[in-house]
C-alpha angles and dihedrals in degrees: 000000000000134000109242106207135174104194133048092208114070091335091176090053094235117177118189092195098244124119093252136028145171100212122197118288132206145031115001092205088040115160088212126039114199101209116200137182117244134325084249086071107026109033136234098127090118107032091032082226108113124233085032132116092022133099082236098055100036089054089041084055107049086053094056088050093051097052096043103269109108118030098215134010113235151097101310095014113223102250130198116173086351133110130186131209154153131229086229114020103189110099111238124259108236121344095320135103129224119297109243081252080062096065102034087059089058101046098097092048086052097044091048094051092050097051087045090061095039092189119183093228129051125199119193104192100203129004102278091062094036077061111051090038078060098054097055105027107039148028087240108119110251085210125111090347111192112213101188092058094036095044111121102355132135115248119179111219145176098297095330131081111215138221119175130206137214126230101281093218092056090051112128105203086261086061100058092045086050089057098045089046097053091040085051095049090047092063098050090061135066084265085162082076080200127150137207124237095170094115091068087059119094094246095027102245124182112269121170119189125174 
């Protein structure tokens, strides 16, 4: 089944309750889902887009469109098989972030929009999202989690193959590079992980489960 969507900016027409707010942007029916933090930290509270009018999601940017994942950088990017979100998508009042309660109080909204795309490939931008993708996605310990070591690496999960990503203002240009090279790789390969169990139909019609 595929979502059907009208719209790239909030296409399932989600609203957290706050005054302002950067919804998901994309395809509803994207292969990969980029996760943030907060608009506080990526970006988006201008434009509404996130990962837009900040250093980290312009550089973030520039490298999906380098492997392949966005097809042009901008505001909004021009995106094809590819979402965009935010762990906590209302924009902080003053200097600082979301409460812990804050984000608890998100997190259903979160954990439904990520299971409305059901993309193939998930992408945590920072720690707090690589986290919290862990803990739901994988049998990884969200404990103690080490970007530097975990950035750009490959992790199979339940359902999801994962691929975290460090801080973009903290990239050092071998980060970035890191980063193109693994999402490059990725597509070459069958990164849907799906099967088809087709042959066990009575007319033998195409049917492709994960």
């Amino acid at each position: 089944m595929k979502n059907i969507a009208a719209s790239q900016s909030n296409p399932f027409g989600f609203d957290p309750g706050c005054e302002q707010f950067v919804p998901g942007y994309g395809d509803a029916n994207a292969h990969f889902h980029v996760v943030g933090d907060h608009p506080g930290v990526h970006g988006g509270a201008e434009s509404g887009v996130p990962f837009t009018g900040s250093e980290a999601g312009e550089r973030l940017q520039r490298a999906l469109v380098e492997a392949g994942l966005l097809d042009e950088a901008g505001s909004p990017p021009d995106v094809d098989k590819t979402y965009l979100s935010y762990l906590h998508m209302c924009v902080p009042d003053g200097d600082g972030g979301p409460t812990e309660r804050d984000y608890d109080d998100l997190e259903p909204l979160f954990d439904a929009e990520l299971r409305a795309i059901t993309a193939h490939v998930l992408l945590p931008v920072g720690e707090r999202a690589t986290r919290h993708v862990f803990s739901i996605a994988t049998v990884e310990s969200p404990d103690d989690v080490d970007m530097d070591a975990r950035h750009a690496t490959e992790i199979t999960g339940s359902g999801w193959l994962v691929v975290p990503i460090k801080e973009p203002a903290e990239w050092t240009d071998g980060d970035e590079d890191a980063l193109v090279s693994t999402l490059e790789a990725m597509l070459a390969t069958d990164y849907r992980r799906e099967a088809d169990l087709g042959r066990f139909l009575p007319h033998g019609e195409s049917y492709r489960v994960r």
